[in-house]
KETI-572845 format. One record per residue (C-alpha): residue number from 1; residue in three letters; chain; x, y, z. Coordinates in steps of 0.1 Angstrom, whole numbers, plus 2048, in hexadecimal, padded with zeros to 3 digits. Layout:
! residues N
seq, type, mol, xx, yy, zz
NUM, ALA, A, X, Y, Z .
...
This chain:
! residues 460
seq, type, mol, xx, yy, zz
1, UNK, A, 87F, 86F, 7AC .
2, UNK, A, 874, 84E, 798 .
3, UNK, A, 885, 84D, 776 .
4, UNK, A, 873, 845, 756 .
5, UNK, A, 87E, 83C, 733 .
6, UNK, A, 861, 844, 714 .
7, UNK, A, 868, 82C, 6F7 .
8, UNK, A, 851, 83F, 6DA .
9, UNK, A, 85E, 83F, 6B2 .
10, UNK, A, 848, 861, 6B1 .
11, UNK, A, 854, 87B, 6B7 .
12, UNK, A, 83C, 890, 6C0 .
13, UNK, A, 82E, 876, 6D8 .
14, UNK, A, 84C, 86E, 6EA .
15, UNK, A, 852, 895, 6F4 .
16, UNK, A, 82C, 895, 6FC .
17, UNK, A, 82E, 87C, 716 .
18, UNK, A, 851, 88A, 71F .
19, UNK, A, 841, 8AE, 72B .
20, UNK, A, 825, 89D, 73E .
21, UNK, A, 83B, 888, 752 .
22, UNK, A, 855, 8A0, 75B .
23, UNK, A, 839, 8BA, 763 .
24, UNK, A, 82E, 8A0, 780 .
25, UNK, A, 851, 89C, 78F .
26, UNK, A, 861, 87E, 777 .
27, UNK, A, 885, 879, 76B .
28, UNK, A, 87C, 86E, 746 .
29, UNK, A, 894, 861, 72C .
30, UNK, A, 88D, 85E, 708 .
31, UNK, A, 894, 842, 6EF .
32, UNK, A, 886, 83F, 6CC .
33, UNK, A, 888, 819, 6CC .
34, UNK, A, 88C, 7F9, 6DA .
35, UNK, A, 8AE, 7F6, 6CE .
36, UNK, A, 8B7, 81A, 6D8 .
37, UNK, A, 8A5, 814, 6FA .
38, UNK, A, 8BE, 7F7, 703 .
39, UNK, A, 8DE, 80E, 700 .
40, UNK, A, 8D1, 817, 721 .
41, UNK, A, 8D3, 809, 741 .
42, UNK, A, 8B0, 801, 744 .
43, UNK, A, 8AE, 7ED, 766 .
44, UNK, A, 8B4, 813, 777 .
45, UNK, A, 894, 821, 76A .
46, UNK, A, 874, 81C, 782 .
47, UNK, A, 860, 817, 762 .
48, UNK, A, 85F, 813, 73F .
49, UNK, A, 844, 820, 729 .
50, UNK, A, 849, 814, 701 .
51, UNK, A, 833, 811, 6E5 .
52, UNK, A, 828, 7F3, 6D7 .
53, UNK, A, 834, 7F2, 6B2 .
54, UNK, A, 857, 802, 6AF .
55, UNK, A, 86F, 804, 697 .
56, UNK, A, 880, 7DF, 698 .
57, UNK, A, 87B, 7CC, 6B7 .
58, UNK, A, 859, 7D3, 6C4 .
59, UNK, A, 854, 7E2, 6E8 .
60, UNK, A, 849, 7C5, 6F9 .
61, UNK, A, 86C, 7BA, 6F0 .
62, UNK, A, 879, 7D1, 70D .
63, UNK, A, 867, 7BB, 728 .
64, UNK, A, 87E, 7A6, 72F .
65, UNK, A, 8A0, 7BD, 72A .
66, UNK, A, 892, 7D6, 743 .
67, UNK, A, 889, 7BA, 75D .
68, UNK, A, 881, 7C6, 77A .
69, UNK, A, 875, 7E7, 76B .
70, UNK, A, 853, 7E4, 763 .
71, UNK, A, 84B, 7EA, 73F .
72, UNK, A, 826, 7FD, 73A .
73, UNK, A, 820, 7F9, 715 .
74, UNK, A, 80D, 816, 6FA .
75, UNK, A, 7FB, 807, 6DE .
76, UNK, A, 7E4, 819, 6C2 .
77, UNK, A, 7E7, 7FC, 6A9 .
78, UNK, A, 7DA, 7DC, 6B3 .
79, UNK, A, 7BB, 7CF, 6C0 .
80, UNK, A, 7B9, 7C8, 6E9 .
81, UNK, A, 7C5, 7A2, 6DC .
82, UNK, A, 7E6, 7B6, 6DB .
83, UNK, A, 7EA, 7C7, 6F7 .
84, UNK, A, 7DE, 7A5, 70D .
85, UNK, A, 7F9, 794, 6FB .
86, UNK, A, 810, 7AF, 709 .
87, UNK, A, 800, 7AC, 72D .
88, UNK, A, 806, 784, 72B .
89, UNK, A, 82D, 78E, 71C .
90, UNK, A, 830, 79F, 741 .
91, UNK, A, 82A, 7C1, 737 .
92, UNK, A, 81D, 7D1, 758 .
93, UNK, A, 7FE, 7E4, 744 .
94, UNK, A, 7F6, 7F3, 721 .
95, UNK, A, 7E8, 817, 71F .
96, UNK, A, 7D2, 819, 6F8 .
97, UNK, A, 7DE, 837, 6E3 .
98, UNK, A, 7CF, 854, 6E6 .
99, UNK, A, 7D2, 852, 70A .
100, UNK, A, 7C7, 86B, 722 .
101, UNK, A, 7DE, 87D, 735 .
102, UNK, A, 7CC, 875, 758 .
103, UNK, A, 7CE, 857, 74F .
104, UNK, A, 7F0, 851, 746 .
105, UNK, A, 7FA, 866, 764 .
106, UNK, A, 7E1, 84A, 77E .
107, UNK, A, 7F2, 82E, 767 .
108, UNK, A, 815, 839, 773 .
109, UNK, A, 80F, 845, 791 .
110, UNK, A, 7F8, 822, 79A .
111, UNK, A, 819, 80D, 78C .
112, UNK, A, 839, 823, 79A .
113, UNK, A, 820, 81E, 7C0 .
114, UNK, A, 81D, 7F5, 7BA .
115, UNK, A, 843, 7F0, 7AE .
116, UNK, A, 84C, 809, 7CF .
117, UNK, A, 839, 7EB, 7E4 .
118, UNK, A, 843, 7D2, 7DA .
119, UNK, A, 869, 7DB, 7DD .
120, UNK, A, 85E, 7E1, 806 .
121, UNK, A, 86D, 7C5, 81A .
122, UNK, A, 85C, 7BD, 83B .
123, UNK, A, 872, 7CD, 85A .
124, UNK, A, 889, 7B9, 871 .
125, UNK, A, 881, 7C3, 893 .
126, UNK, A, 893, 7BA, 8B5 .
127, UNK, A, 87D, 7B1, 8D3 .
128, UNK, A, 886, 7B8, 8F7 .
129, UNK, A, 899, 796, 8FF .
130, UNK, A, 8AC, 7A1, 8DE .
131, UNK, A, 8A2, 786, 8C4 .
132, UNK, A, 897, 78F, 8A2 .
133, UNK, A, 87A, 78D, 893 .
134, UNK, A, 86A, 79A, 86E .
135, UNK, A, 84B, 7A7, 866 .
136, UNK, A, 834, 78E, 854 .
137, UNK, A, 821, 792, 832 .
138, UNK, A, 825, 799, 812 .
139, UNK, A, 803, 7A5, 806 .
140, UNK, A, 7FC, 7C5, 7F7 .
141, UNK, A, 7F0, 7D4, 817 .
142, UNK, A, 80B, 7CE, 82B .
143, UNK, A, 827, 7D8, 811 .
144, UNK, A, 816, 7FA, 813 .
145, UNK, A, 819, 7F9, 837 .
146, UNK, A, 841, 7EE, 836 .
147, UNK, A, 841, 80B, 81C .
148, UNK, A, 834, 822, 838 .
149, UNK, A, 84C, 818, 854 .
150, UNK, A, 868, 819, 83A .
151, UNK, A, 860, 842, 82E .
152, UNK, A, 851, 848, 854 .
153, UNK, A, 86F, 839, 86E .
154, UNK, A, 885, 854, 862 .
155, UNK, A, 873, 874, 862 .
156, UNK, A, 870, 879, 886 .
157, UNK, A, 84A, 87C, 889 .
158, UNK, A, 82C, 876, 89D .
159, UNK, A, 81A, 855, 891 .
160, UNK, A, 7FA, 84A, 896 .
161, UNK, A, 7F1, 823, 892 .
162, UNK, A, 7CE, 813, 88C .
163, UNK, A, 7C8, 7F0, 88B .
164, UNK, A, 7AF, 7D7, 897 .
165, UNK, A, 7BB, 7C3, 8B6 .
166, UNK, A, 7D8, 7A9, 8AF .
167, UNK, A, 7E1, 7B7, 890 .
168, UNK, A, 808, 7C1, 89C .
169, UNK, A, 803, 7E5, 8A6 .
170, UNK, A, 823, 7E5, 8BD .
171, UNK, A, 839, 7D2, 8A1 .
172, UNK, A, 838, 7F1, 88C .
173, UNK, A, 83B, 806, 8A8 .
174, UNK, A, 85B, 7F4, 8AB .
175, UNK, A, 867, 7F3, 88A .
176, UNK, A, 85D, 81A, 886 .
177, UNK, A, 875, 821, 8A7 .
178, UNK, A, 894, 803, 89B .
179, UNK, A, 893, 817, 878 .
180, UNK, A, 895, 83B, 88A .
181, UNK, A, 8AF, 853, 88F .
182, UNK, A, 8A6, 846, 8B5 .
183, UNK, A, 8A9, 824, 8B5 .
184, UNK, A, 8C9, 826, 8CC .
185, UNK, A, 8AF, 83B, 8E7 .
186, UNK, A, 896, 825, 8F8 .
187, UNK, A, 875, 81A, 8ED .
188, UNK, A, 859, 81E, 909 .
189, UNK, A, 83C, 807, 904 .
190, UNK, A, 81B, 812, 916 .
191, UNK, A, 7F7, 803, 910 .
192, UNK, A, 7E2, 817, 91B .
193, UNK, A, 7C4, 801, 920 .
194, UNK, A, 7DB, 7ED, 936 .
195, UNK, A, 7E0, 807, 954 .
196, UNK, A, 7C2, 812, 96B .
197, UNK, A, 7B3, 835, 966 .
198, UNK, A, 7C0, 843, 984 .
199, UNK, A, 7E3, 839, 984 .
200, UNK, A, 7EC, 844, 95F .
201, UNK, A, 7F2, 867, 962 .
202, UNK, A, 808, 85D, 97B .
203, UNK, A, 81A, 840, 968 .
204, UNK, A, 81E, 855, 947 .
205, UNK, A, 82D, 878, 958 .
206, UNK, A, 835, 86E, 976 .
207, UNK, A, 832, 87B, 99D .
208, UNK, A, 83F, 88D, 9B9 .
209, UNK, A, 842, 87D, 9DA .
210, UNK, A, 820, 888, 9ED .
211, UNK, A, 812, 890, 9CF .
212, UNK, A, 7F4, 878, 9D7 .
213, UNK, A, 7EA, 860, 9EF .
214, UNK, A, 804, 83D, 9ED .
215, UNK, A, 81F, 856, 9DA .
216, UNK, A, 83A, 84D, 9F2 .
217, UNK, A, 852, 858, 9D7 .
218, UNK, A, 85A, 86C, 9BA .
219, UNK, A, 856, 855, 99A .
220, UNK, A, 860, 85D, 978 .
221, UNK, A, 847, 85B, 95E .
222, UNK, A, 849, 845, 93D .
223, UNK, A, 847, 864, 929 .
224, UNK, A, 866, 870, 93B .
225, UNK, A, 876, 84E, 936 .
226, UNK, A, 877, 84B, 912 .
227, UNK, A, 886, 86F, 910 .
228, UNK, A, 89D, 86F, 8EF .
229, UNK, A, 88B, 84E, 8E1 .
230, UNK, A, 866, 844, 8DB .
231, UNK, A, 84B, 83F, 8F1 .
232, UNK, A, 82D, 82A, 8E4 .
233, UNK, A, 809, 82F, 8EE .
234, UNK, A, 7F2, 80F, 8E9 .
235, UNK, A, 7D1, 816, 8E6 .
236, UNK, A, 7D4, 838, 8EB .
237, UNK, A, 7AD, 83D, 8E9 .
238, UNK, A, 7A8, 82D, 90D .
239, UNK, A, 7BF, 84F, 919 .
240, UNK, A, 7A9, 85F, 933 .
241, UNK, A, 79E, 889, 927 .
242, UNK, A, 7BA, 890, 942 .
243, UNK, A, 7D8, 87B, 936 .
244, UNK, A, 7CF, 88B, 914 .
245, UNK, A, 7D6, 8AE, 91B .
246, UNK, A, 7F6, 8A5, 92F .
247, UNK, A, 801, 893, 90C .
248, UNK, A, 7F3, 8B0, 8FA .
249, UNK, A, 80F, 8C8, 90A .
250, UNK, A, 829, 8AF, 905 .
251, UNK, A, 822, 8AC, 8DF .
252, UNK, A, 820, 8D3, 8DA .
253, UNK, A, 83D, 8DF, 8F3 .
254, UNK, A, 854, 8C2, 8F7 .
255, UNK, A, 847, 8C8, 922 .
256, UNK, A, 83F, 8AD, 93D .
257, UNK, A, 833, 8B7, 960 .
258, UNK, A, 831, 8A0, 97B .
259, UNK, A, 814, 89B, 98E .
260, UNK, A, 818, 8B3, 9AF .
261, UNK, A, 838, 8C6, 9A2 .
262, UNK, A, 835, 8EB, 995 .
263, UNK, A, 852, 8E5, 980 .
264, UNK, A, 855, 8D8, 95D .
265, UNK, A, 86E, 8C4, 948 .
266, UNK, A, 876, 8C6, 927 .
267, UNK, A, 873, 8A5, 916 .
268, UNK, A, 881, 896, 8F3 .
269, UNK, A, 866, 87C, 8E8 .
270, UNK, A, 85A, 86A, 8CE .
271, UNK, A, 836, 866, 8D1 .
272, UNK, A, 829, 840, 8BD .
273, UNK, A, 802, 839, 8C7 .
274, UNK, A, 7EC, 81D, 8BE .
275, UNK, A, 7C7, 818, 8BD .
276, UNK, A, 7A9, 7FD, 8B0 .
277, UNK, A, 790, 81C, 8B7 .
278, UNK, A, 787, 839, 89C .
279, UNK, A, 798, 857, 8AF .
280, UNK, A, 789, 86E, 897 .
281, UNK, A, 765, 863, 8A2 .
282, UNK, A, 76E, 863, 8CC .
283, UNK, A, 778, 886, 8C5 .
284, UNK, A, 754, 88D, 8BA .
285, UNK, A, 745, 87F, 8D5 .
286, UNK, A, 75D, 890, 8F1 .
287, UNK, A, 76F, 870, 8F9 .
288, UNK, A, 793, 879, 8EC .
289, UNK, A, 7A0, 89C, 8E1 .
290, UNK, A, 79F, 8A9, 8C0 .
291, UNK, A, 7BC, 8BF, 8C5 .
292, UNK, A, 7CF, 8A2, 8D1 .
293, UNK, A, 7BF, 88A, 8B0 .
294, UNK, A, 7D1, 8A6, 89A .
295, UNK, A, 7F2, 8A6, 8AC .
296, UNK, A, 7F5, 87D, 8A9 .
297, UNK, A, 7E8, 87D, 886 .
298, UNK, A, 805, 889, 871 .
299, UNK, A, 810, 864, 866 .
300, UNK, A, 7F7, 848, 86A .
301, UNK, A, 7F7, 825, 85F .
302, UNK, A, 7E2, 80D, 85A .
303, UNK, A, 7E4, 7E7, 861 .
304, UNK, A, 7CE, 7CF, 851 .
305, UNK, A, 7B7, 7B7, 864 .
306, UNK, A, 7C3, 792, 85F .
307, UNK, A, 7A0, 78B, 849 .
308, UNK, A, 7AF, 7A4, 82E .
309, UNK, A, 7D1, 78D, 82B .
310, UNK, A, 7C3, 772, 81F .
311, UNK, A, 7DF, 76F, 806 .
312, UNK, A, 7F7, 76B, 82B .
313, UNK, A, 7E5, 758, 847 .
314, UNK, A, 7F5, 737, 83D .
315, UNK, A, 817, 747, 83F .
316, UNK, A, 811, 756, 861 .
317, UNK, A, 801, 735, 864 .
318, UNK, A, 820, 71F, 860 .
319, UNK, A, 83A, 736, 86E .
320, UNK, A, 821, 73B, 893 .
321, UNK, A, 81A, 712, 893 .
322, UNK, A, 844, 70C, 890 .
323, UNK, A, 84A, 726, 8AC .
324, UNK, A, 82B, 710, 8BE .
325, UNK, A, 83E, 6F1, 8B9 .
326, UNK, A, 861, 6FE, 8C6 .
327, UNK, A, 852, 709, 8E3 .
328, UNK, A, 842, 6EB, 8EA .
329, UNK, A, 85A, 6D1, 8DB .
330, UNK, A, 842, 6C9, 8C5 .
331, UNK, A, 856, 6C6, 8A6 .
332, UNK, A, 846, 6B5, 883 .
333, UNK, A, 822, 6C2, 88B .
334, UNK, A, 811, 6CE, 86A .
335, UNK, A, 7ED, 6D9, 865 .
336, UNK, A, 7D9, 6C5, 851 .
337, UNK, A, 7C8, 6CE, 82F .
338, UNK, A, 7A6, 6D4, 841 .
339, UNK, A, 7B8, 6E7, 85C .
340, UNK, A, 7CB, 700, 846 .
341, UNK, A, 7A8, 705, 831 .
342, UNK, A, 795, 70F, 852 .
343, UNK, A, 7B2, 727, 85C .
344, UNK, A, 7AF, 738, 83A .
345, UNK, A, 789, 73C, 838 .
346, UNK, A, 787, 746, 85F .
347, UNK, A, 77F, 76A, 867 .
348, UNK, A, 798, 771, 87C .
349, UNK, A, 788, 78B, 896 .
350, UNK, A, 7A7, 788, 8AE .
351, UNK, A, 7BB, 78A, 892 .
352, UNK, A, 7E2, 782, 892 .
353, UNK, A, 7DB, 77A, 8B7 .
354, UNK, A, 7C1, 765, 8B8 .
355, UNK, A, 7D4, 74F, 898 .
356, UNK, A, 7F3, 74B, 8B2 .
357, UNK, A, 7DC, 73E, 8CB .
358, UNK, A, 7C8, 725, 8B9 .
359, UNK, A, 7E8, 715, 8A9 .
360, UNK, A, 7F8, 716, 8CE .
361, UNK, A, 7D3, 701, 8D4 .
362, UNK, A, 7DC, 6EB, 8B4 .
363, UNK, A, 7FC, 6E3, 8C3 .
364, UNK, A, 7F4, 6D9, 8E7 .
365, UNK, A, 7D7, 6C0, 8E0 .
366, UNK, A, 7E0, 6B3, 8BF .
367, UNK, A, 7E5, 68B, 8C3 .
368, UNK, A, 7FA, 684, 8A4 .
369, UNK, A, 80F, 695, 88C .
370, UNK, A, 7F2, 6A8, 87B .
371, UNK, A, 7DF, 6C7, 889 .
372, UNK, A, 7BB, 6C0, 880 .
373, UNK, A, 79D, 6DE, 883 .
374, UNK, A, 78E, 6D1, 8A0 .
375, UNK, A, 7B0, 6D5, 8B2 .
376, UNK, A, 7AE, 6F9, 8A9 .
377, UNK, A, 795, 701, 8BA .
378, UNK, A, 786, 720, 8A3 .
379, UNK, A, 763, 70F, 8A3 .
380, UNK, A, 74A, 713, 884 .
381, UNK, A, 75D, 725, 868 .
382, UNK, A, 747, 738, 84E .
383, UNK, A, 756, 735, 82A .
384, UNK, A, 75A, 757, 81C .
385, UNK, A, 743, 764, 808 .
386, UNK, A, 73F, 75A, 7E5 .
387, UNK, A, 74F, 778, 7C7 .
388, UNK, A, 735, 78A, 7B8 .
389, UNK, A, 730, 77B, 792 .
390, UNK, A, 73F, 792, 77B .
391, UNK, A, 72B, 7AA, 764 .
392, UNK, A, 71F, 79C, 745 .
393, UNK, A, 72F, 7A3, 726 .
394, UNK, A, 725, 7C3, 712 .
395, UNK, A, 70B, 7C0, 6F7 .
396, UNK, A, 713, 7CD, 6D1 .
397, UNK, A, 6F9, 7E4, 6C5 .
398, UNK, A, 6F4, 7D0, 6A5 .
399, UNK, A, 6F4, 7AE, 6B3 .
400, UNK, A, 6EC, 7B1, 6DA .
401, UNK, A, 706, 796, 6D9 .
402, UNK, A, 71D, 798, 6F6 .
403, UNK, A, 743, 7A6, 6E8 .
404, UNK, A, 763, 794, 6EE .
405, UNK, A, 77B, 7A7, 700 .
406, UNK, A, 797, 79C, 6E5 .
407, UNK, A, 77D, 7AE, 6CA .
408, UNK, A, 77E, 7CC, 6DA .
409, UNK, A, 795, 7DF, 6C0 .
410, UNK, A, 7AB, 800, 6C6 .
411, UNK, A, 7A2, 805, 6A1 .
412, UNK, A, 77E, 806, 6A8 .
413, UNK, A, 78A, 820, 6C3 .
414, UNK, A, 797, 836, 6A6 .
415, UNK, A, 77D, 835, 690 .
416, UNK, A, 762, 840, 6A8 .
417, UNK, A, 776, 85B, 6B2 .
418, UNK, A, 780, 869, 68F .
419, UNK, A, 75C, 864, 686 .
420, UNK, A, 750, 875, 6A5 .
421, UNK, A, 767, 895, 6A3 .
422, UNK, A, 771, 8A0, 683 .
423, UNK, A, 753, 8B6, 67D .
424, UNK, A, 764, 8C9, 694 .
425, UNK, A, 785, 8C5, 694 .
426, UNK, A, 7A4, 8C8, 678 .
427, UNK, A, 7B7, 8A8, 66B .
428, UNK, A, 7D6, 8B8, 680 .
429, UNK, A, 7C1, 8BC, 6A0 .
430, UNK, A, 7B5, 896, 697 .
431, UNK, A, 7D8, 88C, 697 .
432, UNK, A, 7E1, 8A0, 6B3 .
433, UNK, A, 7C6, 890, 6C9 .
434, UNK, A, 7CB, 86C, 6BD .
435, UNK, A, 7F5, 86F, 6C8 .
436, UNK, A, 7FB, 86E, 6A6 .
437, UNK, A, 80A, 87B, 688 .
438, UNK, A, 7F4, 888, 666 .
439, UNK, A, 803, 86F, 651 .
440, UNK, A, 7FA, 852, 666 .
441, UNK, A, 7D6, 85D, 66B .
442, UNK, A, 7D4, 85F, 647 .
443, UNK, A, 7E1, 83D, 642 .
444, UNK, A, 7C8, 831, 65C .
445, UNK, A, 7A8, 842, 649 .
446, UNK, A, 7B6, 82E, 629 .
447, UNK, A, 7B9, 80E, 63D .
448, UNK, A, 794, 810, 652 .
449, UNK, A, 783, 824, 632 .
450, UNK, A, 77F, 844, 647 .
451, UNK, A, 77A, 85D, 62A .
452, UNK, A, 780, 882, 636 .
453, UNK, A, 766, 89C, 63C .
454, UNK, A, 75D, 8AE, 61D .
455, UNK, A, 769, 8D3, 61D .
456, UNK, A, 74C, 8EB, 616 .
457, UNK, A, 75C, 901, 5F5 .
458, UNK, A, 75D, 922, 5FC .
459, UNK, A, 746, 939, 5E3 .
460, UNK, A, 759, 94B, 5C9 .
């Protein structure tokens, strides 16, 4: 359960925030300031929520004793000025007093998920000659899918992969079954696409001799192979109607049948399948069964397209041209400037695929020691498109002059809202809404000139 520490000098505030977070599953500790704060060991916390202006050291001071644990700063006092200056400090995000408890909740809940990323490591992964290999990128994207193999491998449950083409489909399926209670048991690797209609049925579940025309022999099936380990279906969509309901039985009651036999087998499998095509949608149309959609659904995962990665293409890049060069002793080659631009505006349709091939191009005709586009081979690249212009600044009502983001004050905040409710509301319920205490919303009217609402006498 993620651990959080709330730095707040009041009182009432701290315990506040305290009950919210522990009713939504937290461990929260309590500190009434910096100083207090650091007689803990703060690096064990998942997160660190402190007000700004504390007793003695400020909160922004706890930054960089809590590093790594991200430190989400309250303020009520200053202007936004402030809390960017906390932002550049490394603060990981401000939340402006009175906060909303949805909001707070999102805040946290938005942070503890990043910081839960970002700590996922890409998977090592044996191939079948037995060399190593690791997963590769570090966007945002595809630490959320090592997140997923991390909290999936172990649970022992059906998992269903979508992905364009080329995008490493059977690389998770790998590092789901090395991480697994099963990764002693085989892993059976099928593509479905790959085998003609006619013979799958048999290749998947096997036959009995005579069962058909050309079955000299009994065969066992794949299924039956990878008993006690994993069996991955690629591009399951491709199954045919038939293949499906055999699969279906298998999935429900742990059975295989061979083709021509009467008797069954019971069977102990994993069941990893891969597509490119919107299962959900083939089921509509009669194409793939919805029964069957449902029983491969429980986990799924989804890879990124090579275009989304932009942040990682000249890292797959480099580490795909130096396994070019090795294997063909080509050592020293380097793409040139104009080279790595085209690879990183290119669209990438064949994605992680089609970037191993044209580097494997680069490789074989380039002349010198430079890879140049036209050695590529990727033909006319269109540049991305250009960002959308941001939104112009808001206009004042008094001036229609647009506002500075470092003018927009919290202060201005509070008198808007004092002005707006206190018709209706007592100076307790004002203080109550505002996270803050009677005395300090009475200093604040004396500092902003708020006067209070005049009290109607009562008749005598």
């Amino acid at each position: 359960m993620p651990r959080i520490l709330i730095v707040e000098d009041e009182a009432i505030i701290r315990s506040a925030l305290k009950r919210l977070l522990d009713r939504h599953g937290y461990t929260v500790s309590e500190a009434a300031s910096a100083e207090e704060a650091i007689t803990q060991p703060l690096n064990e916390f998942d997160l660190i929520i402190s007000d700004l202006r504390l007793p003695g050291e400020p909160g922004t001071s706890l930054i960089t004793a809590a590093a790594p644990a991200p430190v989400l700063i309250m303020t009520s006092y200053a202007s936004m000025r402030s809390a960017v200056e906390a932002l550049k400090q490394g603060a990981v995000d401000y939340v402006a007093k009175p906060f909303d408890h949805t909001e707070m909740l999102e805040t946290v809940e938005r942070i503890l998920h990043k910081q839960s990323m970002q700590q996922s490591t890409p998977p090592d992964i044996t191939d079948d000659g037995g060399g190593r290999q690791t997963m590769i990128g570090s966007c945002a994207a595809m630490q959320q899918v090592y997140t997923r193999i991390r909290k999936t491998a172990p649970a022992d449950v059906t998992v269903l992969i979508q992905g364009e083409s080329g995008t490493g489909k059977e690389l998770v399926a790998r590092a789901i079954h090395q991480q697994s209670k099963r990764a002693k048991a085989p892993l059976i690797c099928v593509n479905c696409a790959a085998i003609p209609e006619t013979l799958i049925e048999s290749e998947l579940f096997g036959h009995e001799k005579g069962a058909f025309t050309g079955a000299s022999a009994a065969r066992t099936g794949l299924v039956e192979a990878a008993d006690g380990g994993t069996l991955f279906l690629d591009e399951i969509g491709e199954l045919p109607l038939d293949a499906q309901a055999r699969l279906l039985r298998v999935l429900q009651e742990g059975e295989i049948r061979k083709i021509g036999s009467v008797e069954t087998r019971h069977v102990d499998v994993r069941l990893i399948a891969a597509t490119h095509r919107d299962l959900r949608a083939l089921s509509k149309s009669g194409e793939f069964r919805l029964d069957l959609y449902y029983r491969l659904n429980v986990m799924q995962i989804e890879l990124p397209p090579l275009r989304e990665r932009e942040e990682d293409v000249l890292t797959i890049a480099d580490i795909l041209l130096d396994k070019a060069c090795k294997r063909h002793e080509r050592q020293g080659l380097r793409l040139s400037r104009a080279a790595r631009q085209d690879l990183q505006d290119y669209p990438w349709p064949g994605n992680v695929r089609e970037l191993e091939n044209a580097l494997e191009r680069g490789v074989i005709l380039a002349e010198g020691h430079l890879i140049h586009p036209d050695d590529l081979g990727l033909g006319p690249v269109t540049n991305r498109p250009t960002p959308l212009a941001a939104p112009p600044a808001p206009l004042s009502n008094e001036s229609q002059a647009p506002i500075e983001e470092d003018d927009l004050s919290l202060e201005d905040y509070f008198q808007h809202f004092v002005l707006e409710h206190q018709d209706q509301m007592s100076e307790t319920e004002l203080a109550q809404k505002l996270g803050i205490s009677r005395k300090n919303l009475w200093e604040r009217r004396q500092r902003l000139g708020i006067p209070r609402k005049k009290t109607a006498r009562r008749p005598n």
